[in-house]
Backbone of each chain as nested JSON, in Angstrom:
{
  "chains": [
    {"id": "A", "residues": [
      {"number": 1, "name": "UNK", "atoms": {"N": [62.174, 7.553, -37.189], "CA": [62.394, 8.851, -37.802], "C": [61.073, 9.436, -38.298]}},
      {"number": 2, "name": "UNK", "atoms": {"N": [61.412, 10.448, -38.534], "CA": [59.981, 11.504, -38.726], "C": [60.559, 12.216, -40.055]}},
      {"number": 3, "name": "UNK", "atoms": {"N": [59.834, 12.268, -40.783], "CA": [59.951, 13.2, -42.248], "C": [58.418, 14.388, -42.304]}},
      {"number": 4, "name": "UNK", "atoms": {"N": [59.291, 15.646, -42.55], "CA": [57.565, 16.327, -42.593], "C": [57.816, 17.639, -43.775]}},
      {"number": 5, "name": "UNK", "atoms": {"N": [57.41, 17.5, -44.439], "CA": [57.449, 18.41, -45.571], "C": [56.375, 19.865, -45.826]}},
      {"number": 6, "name": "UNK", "atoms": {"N": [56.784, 20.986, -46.312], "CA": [56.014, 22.228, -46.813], "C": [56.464, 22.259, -47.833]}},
      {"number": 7, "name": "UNK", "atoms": {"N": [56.051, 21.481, -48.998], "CA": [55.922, 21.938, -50.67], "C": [54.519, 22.407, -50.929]}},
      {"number": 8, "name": "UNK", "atoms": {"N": [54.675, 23.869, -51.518], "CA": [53.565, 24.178, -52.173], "C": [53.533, 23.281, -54.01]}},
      {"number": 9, "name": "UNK", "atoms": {"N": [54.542, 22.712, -54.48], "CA": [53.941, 22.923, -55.822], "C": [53.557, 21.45, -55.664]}},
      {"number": 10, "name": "UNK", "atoms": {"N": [52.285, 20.961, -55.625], "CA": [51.331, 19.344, -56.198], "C": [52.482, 18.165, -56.551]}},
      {"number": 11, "name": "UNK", "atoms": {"N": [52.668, 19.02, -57.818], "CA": [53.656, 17.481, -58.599], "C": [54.731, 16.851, -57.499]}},
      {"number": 12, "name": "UNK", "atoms": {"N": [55.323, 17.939, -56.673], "CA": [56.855, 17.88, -55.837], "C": [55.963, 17.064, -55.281]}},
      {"number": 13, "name": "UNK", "atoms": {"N": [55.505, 17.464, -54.181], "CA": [55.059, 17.009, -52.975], "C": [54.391, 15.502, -53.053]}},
      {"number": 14, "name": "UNK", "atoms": {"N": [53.499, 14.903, -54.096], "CA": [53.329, 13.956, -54.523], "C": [54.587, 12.944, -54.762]}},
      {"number": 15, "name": "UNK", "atoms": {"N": [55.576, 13.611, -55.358], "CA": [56.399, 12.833, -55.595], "C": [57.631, 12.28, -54.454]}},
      {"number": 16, "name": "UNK", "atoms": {"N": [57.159, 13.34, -53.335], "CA": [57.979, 13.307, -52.007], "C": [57.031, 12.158, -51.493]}},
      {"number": 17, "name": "UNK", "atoms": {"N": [55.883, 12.539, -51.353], "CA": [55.24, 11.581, -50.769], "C": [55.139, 9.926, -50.675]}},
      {"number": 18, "name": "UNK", "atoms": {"N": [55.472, 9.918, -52.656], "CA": [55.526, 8.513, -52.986], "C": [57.502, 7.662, -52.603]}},
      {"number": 19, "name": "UNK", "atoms": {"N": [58.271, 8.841, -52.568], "CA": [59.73, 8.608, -52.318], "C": [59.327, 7.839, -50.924]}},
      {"number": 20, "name": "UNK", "atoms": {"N": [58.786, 8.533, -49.584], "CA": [58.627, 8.552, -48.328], "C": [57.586, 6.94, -48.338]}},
      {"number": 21, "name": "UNK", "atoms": {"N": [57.085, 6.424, -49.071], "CA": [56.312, 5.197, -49.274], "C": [57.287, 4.028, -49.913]}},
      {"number": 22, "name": "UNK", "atoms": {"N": [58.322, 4.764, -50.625], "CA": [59.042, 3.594, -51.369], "C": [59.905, 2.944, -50.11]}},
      {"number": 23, "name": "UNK", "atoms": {"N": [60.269, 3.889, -48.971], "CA": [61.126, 3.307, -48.057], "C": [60.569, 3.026, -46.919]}},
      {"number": 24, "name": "UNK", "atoms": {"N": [58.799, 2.532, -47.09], "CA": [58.062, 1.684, -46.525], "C": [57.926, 2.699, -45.111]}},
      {"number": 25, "name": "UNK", "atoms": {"N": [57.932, 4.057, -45.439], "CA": [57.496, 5.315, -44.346], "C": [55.726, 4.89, -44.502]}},
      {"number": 26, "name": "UNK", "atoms": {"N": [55.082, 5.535, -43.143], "CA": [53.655, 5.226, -43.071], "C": [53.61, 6.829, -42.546]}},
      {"number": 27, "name": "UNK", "atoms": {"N": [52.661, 6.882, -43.21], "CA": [52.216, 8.553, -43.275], "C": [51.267, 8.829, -41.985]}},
      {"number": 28, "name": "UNK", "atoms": {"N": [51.811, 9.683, -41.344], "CA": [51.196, 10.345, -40.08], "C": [50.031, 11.318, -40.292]}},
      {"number": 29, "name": "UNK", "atoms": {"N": [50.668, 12.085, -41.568], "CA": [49.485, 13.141, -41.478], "C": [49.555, 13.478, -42.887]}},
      {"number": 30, "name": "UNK", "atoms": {"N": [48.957, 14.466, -43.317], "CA": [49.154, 14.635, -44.525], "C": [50.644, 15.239, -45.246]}},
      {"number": 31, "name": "UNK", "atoms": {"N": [51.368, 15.441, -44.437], "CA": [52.702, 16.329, -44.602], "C": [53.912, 15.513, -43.89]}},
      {"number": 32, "name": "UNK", "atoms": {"N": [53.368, 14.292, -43.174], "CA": [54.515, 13.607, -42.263], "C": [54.065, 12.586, -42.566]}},
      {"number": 33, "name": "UNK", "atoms": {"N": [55.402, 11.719, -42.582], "CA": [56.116, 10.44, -42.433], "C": [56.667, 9.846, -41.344]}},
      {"number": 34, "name": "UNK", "atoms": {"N": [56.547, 8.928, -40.981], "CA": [57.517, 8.362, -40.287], "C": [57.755, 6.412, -40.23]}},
      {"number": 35, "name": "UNK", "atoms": {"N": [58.522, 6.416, -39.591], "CA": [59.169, 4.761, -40.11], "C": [60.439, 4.886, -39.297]}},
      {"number": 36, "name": "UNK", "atoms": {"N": [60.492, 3.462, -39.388], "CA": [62.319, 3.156, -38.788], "C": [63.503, 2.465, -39.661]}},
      {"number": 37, "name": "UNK", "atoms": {"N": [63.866, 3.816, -40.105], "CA": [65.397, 3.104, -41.411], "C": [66.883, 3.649, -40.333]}},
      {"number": 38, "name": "UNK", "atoms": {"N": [67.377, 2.902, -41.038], "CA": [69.191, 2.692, -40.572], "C": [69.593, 3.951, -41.114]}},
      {"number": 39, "name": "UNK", "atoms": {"N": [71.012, 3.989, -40.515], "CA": [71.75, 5.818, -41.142], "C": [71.343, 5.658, -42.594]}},
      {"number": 40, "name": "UNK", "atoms": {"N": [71.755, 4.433, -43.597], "CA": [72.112, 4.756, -44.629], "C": [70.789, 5.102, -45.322]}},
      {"number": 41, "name": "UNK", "atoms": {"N": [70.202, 4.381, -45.194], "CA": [68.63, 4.464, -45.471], "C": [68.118, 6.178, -45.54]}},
      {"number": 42, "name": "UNK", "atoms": {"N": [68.55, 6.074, -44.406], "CA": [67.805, 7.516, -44.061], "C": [68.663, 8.705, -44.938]}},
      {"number": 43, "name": "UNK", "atoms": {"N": [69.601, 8.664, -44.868], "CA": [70.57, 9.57, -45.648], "C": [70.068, 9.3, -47.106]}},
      {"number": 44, "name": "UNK", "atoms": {"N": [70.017, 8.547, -47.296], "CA": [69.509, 8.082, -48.93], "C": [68.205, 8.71, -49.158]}},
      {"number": 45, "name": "UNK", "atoms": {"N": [67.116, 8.341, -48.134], "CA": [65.826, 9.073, -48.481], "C": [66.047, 10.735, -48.623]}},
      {"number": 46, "name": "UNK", "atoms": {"N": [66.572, 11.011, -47.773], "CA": [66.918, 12.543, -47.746], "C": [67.593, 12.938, -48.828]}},
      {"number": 47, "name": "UNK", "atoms": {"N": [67.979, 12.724, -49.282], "CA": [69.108, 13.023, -50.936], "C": [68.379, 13.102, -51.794]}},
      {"number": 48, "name": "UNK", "atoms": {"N": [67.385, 11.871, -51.587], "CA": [66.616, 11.652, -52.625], "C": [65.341, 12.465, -52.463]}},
      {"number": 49, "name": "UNK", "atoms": {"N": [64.527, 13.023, -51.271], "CA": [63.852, 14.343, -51.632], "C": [64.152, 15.745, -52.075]}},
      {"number": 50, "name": "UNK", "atoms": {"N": [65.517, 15.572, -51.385], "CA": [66.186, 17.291, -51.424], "C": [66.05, 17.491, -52.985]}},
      {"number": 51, "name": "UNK", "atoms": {"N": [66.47, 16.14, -53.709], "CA": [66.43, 16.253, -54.997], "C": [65.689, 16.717, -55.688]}},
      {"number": 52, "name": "UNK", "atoms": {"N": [64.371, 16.048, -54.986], "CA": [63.409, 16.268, -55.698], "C": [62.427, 17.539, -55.452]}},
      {"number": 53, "name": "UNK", "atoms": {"N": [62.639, 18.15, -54.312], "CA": [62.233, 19.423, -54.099], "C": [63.591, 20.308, -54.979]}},
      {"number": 54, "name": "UNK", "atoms": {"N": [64.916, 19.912, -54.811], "CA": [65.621, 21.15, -56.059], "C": [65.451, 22.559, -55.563]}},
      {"number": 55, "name": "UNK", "atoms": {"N": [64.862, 23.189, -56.601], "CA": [64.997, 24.729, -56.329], "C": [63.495, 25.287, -56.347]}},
      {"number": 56, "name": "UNK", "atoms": {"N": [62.303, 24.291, -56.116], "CA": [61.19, 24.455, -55.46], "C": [61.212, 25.266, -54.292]}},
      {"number": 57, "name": "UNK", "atoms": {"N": [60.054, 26.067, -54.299], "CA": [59.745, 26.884, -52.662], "C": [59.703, 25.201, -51.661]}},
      {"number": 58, "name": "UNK", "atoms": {"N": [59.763, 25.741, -50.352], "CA": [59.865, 24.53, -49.258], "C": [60.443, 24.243, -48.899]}},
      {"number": 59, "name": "UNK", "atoms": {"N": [60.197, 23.488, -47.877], "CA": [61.346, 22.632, -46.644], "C": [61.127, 21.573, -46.287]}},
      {"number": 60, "name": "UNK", "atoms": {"N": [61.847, 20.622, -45.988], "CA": [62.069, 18.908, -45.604], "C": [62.647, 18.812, -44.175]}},
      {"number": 61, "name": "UNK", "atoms": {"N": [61.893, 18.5, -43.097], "CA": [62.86, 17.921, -41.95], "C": [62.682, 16.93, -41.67]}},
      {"number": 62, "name": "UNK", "atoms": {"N": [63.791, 16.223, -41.238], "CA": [64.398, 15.091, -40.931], "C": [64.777, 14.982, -39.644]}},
      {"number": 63, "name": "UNK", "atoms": {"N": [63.539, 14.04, -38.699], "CA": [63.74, 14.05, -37.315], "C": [64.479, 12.403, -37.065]}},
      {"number": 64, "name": "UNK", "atoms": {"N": [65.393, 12.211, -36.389], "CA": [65.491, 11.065, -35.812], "C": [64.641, 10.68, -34.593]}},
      {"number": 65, "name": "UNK", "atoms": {"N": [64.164, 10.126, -34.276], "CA": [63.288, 9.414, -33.211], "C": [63.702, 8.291, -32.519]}},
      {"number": 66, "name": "UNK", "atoms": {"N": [63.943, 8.166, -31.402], "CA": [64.64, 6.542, -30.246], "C": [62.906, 5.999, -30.451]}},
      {"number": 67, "name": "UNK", "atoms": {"N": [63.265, 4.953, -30.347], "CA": [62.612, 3.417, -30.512], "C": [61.655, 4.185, -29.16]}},
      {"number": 68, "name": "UNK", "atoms": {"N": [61.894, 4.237, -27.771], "CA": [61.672, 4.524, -26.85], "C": [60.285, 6.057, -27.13]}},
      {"number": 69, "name": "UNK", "atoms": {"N": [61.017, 6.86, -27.434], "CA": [60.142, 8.639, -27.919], "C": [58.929, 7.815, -29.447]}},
      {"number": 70, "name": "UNK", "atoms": {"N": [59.472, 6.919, -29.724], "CA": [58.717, 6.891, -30.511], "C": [57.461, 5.951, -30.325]}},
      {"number": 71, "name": "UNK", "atoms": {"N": [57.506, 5.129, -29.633], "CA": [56.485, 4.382, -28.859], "C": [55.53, 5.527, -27.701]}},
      {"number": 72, "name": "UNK", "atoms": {"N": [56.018, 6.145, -27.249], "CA": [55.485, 7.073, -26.123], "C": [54.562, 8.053, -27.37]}},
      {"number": 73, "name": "UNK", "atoms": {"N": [54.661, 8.592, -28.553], "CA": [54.441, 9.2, -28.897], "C": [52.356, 9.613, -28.714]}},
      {"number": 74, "name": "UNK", "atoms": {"N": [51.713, 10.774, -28.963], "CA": [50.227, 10.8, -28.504], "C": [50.089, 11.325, -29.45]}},
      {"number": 75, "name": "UNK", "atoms": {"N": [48.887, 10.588, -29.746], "CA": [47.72, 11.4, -31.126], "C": [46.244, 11.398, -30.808]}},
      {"number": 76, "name": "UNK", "atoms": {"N": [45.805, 12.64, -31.397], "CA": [44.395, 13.044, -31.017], "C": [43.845, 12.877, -32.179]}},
      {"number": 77, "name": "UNK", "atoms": {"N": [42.737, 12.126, -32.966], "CA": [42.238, 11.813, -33.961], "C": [40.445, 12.309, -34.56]}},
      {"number": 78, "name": "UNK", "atoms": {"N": [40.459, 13.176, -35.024], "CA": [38.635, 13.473, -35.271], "C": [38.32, 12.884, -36.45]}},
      {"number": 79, "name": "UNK", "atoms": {"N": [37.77, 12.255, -36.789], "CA": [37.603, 12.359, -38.351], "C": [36.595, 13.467, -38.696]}},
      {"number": 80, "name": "UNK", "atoms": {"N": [36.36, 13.397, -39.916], "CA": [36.343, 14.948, -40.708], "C": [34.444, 14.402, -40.353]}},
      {"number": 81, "name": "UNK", "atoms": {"N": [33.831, 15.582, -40.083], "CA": [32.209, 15.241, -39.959], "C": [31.822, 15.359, -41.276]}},
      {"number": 82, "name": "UNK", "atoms": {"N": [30.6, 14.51, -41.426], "CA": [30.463, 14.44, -42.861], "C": [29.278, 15.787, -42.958]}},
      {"number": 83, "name": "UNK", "atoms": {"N": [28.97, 15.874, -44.034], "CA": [28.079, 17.2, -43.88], "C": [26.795, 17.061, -45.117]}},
      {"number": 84, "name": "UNK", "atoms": {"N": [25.789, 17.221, -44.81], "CA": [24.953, 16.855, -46.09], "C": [24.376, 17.895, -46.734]}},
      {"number": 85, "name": "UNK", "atoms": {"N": [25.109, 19.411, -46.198], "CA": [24.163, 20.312, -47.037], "C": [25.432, 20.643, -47.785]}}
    ]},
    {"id": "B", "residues": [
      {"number": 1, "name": "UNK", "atoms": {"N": [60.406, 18.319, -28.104], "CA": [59.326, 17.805, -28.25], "C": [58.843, 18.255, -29.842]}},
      {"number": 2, "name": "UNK", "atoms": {"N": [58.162, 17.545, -30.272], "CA": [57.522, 18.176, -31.65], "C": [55.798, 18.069, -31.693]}},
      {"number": 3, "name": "UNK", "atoms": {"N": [55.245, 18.896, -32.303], "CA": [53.767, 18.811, -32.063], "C": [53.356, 19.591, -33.521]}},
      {"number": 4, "name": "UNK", "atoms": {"N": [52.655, 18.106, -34.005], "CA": [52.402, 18.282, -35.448], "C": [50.509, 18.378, -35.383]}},
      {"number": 5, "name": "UNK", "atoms": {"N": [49.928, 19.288, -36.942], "CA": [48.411, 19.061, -36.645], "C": [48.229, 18.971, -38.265]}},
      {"number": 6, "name": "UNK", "atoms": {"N": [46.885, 18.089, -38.644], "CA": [46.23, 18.42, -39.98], "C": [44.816, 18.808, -39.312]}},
      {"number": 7, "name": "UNK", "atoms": {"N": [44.611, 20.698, -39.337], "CA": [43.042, 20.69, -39.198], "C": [42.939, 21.673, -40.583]}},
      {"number": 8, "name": "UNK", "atoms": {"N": [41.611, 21.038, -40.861], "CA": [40.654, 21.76, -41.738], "C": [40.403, 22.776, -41.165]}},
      {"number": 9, "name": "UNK", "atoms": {"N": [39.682, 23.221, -40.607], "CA": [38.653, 24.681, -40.524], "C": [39.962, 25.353, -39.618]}},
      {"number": 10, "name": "UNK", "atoms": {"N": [40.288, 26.867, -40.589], "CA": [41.198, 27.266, -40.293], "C": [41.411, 28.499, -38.951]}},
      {"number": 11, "name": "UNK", "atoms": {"N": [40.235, 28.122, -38.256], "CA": [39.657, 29.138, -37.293], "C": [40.71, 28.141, -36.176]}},
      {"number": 12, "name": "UNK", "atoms": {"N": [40.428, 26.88, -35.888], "CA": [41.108, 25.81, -35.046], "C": [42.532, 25.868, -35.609]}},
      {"number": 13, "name": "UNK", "atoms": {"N": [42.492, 25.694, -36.671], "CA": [44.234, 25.673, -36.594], "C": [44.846, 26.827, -36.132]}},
      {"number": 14, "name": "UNK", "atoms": {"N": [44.276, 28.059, -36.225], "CA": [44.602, 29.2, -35.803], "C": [45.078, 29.404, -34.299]}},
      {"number": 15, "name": "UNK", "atoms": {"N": [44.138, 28.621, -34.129], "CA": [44.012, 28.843, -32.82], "C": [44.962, 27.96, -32.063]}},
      {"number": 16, "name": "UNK", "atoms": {"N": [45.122, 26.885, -32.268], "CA": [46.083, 25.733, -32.039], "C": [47.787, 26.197, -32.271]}},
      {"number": 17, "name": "UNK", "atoms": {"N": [47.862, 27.021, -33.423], "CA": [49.072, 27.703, -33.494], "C": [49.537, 28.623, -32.18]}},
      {"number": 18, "name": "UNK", "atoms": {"N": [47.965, 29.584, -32.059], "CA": [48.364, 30.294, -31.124], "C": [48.745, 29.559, -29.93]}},
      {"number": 19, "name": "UNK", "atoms": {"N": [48.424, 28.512, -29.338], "CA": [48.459, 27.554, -28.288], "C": [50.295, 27.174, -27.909]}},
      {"number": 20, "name": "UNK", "atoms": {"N": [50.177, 27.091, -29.265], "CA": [51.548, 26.447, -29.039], "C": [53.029, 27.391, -28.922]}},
      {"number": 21, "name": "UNK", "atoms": {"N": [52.454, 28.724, -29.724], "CA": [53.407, 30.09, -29.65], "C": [53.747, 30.053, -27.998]}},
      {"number": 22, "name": "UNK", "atoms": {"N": [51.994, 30.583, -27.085], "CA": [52.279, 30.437, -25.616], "C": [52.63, 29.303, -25.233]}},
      {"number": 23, "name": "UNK", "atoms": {"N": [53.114, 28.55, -25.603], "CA": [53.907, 27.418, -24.617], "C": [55.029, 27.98, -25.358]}},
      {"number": 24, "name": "UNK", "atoms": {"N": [55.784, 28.644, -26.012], "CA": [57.25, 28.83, -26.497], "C": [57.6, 28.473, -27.614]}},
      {"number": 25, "name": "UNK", "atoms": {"N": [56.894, 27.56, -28.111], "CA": [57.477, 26.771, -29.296], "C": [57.603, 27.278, -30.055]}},
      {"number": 26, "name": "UNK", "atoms": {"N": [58.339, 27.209, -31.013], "CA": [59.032, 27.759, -32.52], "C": [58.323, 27.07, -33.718]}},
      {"number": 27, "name": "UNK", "atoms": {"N": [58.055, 27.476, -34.648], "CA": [57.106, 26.883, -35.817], "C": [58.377, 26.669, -36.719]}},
      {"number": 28, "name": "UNK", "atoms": {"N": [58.315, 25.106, -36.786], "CA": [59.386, 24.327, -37.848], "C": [59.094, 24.724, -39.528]}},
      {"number": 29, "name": "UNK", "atoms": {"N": [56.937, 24.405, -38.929], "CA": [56.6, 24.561, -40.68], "C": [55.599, 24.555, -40.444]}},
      {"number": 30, "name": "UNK", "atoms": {"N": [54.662, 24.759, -41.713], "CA": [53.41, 25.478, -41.391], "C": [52.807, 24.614, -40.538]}},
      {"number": 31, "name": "UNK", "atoms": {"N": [52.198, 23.414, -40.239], "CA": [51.668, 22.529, -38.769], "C": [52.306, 22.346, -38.425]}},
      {"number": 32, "name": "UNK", "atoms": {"N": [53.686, 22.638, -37.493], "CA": [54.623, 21.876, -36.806], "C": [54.975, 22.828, -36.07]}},
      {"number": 33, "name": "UNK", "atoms": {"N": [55.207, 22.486, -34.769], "CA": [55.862, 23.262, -33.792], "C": [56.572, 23.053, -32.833]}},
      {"number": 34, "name": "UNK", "atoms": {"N": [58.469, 23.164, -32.164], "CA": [59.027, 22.263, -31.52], "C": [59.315, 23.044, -30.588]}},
      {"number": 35, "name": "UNK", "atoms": {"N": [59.896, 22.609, -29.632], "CA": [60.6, 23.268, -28.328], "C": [60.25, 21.548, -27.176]}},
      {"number": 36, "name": "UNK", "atoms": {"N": [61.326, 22.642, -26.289], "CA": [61.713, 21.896, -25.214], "C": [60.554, 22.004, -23.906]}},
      {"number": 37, "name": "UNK", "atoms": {"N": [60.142, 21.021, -23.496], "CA": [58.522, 21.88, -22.108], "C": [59.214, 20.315, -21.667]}},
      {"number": 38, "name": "UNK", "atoms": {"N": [58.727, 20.121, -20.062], "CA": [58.976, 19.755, -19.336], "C": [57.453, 18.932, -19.506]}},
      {"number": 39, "name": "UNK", "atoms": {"N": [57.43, 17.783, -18.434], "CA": [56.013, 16.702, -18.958], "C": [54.773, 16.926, -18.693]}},
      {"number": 40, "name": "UNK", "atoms": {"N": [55.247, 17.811, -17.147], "CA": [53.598, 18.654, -16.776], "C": [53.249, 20.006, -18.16]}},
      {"number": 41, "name": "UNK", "atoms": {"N": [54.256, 20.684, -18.433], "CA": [53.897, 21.379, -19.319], "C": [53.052, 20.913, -20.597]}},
      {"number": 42, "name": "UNK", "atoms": {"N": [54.224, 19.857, -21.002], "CA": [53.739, 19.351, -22.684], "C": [52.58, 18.817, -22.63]}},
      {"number": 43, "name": "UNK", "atoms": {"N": [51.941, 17.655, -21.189], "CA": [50.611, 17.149, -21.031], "C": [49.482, 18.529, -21.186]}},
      {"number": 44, "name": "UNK", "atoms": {"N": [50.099, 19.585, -20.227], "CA": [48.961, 20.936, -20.43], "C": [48.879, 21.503, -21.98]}},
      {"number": 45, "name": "UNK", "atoms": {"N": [49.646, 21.095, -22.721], "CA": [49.45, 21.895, -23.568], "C": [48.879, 20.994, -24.627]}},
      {"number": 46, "name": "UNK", "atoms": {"N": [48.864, 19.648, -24.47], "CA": [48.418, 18.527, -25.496], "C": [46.668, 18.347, -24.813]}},
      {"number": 47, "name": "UNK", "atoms": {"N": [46.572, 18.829, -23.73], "CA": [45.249, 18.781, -23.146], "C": [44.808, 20.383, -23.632]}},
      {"number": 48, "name": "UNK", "atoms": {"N": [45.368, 21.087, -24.231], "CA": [44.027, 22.007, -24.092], "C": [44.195, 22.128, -25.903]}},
      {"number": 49, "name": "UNK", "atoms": {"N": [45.195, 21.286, -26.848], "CA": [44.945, 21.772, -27.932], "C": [43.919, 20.406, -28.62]}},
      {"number": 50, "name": "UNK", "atoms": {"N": [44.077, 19.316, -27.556], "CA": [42.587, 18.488, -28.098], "C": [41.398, 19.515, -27.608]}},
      {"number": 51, "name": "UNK", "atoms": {"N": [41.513, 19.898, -26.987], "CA": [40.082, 20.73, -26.279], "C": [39.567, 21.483, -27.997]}},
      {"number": 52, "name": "UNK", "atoms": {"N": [40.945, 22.753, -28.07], "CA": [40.413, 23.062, -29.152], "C": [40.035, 22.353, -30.435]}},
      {"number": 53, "name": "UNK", "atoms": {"N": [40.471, 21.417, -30.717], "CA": [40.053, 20.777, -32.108], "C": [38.759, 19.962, -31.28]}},
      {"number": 54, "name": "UNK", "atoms": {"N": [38.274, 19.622, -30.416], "CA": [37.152, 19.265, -30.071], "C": [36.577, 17.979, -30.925]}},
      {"number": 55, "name": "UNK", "atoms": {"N": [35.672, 18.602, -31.752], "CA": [34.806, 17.315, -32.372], "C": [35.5, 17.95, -33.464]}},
      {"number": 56, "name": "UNK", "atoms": {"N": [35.477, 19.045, -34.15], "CA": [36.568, 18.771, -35.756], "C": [37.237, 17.454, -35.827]}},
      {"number": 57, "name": "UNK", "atoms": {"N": [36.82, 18.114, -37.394], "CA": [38.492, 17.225, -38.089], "C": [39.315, 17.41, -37.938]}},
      {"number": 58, "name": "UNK", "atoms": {"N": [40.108, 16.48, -37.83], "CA": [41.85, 16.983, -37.586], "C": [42.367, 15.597, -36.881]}},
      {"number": 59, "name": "UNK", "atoms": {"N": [44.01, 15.82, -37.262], "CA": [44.564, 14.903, -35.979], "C": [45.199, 15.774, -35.744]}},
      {"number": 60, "name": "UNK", "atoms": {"N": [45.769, 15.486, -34.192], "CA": [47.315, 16.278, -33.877], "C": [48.329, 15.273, -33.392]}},
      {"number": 61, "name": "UNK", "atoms": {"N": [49.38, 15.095, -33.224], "CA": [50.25, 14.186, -32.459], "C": [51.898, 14.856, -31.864]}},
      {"number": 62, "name": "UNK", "atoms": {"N": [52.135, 14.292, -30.9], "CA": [52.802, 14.844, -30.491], "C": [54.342, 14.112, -30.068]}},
      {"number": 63, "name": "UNK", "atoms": {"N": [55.05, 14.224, -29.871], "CA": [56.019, 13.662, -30.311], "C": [57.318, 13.808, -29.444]}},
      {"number": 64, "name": "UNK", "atoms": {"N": [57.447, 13.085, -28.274], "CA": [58.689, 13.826, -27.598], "C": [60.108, 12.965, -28.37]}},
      {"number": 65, "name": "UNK", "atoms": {"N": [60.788, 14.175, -28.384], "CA": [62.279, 13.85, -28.987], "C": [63.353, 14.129, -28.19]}},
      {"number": 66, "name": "UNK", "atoms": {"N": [64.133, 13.516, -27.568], "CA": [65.301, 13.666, -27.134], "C": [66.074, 14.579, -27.276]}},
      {"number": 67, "name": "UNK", "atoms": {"N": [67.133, 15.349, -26.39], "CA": [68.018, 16.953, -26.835], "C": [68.86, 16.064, -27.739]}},
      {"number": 68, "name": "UNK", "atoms": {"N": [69.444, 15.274, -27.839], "CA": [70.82, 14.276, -28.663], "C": [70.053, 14.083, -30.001]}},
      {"number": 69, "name": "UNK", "atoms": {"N": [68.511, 13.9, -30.332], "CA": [68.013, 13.577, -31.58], "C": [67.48, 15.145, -32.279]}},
      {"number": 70, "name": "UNK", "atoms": {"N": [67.256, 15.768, -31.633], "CA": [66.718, 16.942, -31.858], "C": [68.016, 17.721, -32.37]}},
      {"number": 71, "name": "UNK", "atoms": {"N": [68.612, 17.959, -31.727], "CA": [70.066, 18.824, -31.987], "C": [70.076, 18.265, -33.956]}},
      {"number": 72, "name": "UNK", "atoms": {"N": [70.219, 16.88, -34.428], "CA": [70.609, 15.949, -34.726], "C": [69.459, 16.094, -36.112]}},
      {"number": 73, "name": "UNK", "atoms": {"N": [69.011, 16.545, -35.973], "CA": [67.394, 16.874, -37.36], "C": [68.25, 17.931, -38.337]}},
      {"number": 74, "name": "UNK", "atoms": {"N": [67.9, 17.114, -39.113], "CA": [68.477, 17.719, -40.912], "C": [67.093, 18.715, -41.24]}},
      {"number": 75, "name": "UNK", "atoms": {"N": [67.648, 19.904, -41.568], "CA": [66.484, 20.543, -42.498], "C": [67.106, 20.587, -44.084]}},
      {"number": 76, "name": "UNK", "atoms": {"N": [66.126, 21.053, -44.955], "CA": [66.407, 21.627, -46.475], "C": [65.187, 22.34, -46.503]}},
      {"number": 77, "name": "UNK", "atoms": {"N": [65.793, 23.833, -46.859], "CA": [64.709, 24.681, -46.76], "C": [64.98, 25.388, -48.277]}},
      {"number": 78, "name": "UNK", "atoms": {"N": [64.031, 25.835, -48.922], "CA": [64.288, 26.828, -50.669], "C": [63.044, 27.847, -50.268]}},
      {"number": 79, "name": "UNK", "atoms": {"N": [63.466, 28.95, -50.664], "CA": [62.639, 30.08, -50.355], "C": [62.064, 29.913, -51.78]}},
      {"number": 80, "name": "UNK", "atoms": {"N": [60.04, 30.085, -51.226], "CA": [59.804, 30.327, -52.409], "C": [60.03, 31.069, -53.545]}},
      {"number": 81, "name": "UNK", "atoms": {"N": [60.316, 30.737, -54.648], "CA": [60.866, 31.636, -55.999], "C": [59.842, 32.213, -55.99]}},
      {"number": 82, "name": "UNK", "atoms": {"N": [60.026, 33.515, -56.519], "CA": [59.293, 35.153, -56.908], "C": [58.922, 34.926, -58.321]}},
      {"number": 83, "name": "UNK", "atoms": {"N": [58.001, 35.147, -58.362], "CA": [57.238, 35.297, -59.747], "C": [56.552, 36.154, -60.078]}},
      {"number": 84, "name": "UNK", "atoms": {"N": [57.308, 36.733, -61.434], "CA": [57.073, 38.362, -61.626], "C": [55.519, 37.957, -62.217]}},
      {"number": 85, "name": "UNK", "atoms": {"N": [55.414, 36.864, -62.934], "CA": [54.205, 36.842, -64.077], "C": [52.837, 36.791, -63.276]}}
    ]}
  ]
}
């Protein structure tokens, strides 16, 4: 599964972030999650952000992913150039 | 398919958005963009949006999802609240 969030307010999004770590999600990017939990699991994490976003600006999606799509998956990686001026 | 990015310099992400509009895709959230492309497509379009992020920072990844898992994605969306102050 894939979790990917747009919270503007700091505190939320931090606290989404650390929810998405408690259920041993490994962070893709700075805004995505992903990991492999069971229905209940997953239903549970989701309850438990919606919560916590509330009546915050933003949105939470919740992708399921096959074992299969998720192995195939491609990433392009730069790291950030460092800069000395 | 889903095709997620974290770039810094907002000239590339710009541009990477635009990339992905012309292939069809629909913007889930602010880096995210999904639709359905076929494998020659999605390879063309994962080949020219590494092109653009080049040597930047950034990752992108891409993500094919199944029509049965896709259909199947939970959102929670809250419009940002208005603030008169």
């Amino acid at each position: 599964m894939l979790l990917l969030y747009d919270i503007t307010d700091d505190r939320i999004r931090h606290k989404v972030s650390e929810a998405c770590k408690d259920y041993g999600l490994k962070r893709e990017q700075y805004s995505a999650f992903s990991g492999q939990l069971n229905t209940n699991k997953r239903e549970e994490l989701f309850m438990r952000v919606k919560k916590l976003l509330g009546r915050h600006g933003g949105s939470i999606h919740l992708y399921n992913i096959c074992e299969k799509d998720f192995r195939l998956r491609q990433t392009y990686k730069v790291e950030e150039p460092k800069e000395d001026d």
